[in-house]
N, C-alpha and C positions, 0 to 999 in steps of 0.2 A: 575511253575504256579504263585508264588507270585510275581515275575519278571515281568512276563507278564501284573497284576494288575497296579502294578506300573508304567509302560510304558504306558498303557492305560490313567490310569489317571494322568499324566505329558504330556501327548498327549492332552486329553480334557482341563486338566488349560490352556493350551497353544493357543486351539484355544478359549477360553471363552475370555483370556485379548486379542486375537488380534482380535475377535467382537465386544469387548467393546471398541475398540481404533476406529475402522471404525464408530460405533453406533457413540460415543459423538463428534465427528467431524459434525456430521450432526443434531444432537438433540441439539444444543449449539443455544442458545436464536441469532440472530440478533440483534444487536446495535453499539454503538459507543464506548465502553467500554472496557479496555484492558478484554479479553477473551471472547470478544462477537464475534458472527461472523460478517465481515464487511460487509456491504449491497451494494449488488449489483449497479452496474450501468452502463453506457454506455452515452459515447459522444462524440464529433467530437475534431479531431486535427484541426490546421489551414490549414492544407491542405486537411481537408473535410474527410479524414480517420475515420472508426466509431470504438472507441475502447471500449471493456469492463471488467471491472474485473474479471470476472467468467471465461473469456475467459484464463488467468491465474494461473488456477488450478494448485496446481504441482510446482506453484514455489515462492518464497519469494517476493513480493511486496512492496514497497517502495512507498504511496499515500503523495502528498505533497499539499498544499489549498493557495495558494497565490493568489496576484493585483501586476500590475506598479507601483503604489502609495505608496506602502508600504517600506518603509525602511529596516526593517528587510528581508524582503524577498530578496530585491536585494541583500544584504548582503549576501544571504545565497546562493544565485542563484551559484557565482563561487564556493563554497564546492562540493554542488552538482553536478553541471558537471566533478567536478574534481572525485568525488565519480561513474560517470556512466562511466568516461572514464577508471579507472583503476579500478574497482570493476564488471562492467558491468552486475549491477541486472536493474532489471525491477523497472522503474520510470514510475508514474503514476502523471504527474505535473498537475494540475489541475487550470485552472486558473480562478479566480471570474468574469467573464467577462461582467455578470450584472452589476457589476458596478467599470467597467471601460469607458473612452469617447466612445472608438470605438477599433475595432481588430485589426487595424492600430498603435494603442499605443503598442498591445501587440506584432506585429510582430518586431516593433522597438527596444523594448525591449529585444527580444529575440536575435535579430543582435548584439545589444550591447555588447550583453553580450558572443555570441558567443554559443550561448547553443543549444546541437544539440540531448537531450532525448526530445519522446514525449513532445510536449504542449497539454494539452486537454480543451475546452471552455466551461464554465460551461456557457453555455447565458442566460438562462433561472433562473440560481442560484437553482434549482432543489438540484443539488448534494452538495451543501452546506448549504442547508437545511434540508437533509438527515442527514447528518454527525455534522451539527447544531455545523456551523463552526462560531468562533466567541472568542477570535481575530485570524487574521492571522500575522506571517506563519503558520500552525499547519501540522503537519506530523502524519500519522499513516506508522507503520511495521507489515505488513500484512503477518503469514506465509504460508506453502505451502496447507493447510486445509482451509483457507480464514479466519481464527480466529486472529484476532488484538491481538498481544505481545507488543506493544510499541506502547505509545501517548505522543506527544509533541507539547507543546505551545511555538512559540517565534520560531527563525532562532537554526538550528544546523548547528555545526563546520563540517567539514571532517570526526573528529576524531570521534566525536559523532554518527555520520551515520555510518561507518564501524564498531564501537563497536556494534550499536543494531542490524543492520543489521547482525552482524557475532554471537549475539550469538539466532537469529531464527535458528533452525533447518530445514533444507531441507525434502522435502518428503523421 
């Protein structure tokens, strides 16, 4: 009989922390803040593709805020591809395209450089007004709950992206 108590309640602890794990994944404020949740959003690749965050549930995210213009970011651009071709997470490159000349700059760009993860067009500047990006390149590590573990200002190395990336946990 006291066996039985105990088994019970090591059964109820058990489902109490894995409702509180499901609860705070979802009661976790929205914002831009390492352990806010990232705010949704949705926009076009260059080839007219409509992607969105949420649509990502379930798996580690890698959001990146750059322009052509910017030096840092091209800099960063070859880590990066080199980071999606042998790491193969989910990039979410986001590109300011409000203020860039025209999509023409950024398709050039993109050839140059040889980069073959999504581009997404911020045209509008919406989503980096949202995320109240400023300077670029800025990167968020989104994990597989849609809660920001890592923010960075300025270009990351290879090594830098595989480090934060590897130590979000997966669902």
């Amino acid at each position: 009989m006291g066996r039985n108590k105990i088994n019970i309640f090591i059964s109820s602890l058990l489902l109490f922390f894995l409702t509180i794990h499901s609860v705070y994944a979802e009661d976790v404020q929205e914002g831009v803040e390492i352990g806010d949740k990232a705010p949704d959003f949705m926009l076009e690749t260059l080839d007219g593709e409509t992607v969105q965050l949420s649509d990502f549930k379930g798996e580690r995210v890698m959001i990146n805020f750059w322009a052509t213009w910017c030096p840092p970011c091209k800099q960063e651009m070859p880590d990066m591809e080199r980071f999606y071709q042998e790491h193969d997470p989910v990039i979410l490159s986001v590109n300011l395209t409000d203020g860039e000349i025209n999509t023409a700059d950024v398709e050039q760009f993109i050839q140059e450089l040889d980069l073959t993860f999504p581009v997404l067009l911020d045209k509008e500047g919406e989503v980096s007004n949202l995320y109240r990006i400023q300077p670029i390149p800025m990167t968020y590590m989104v994990d597989a709950e849609g809660i920001i573990q890592f923010k960075s200002f300025g270009a990351l190395s290879y090594q830098q992206m595989v480090k934060q990336f590897e130590q979000i946990e997966d669902e």
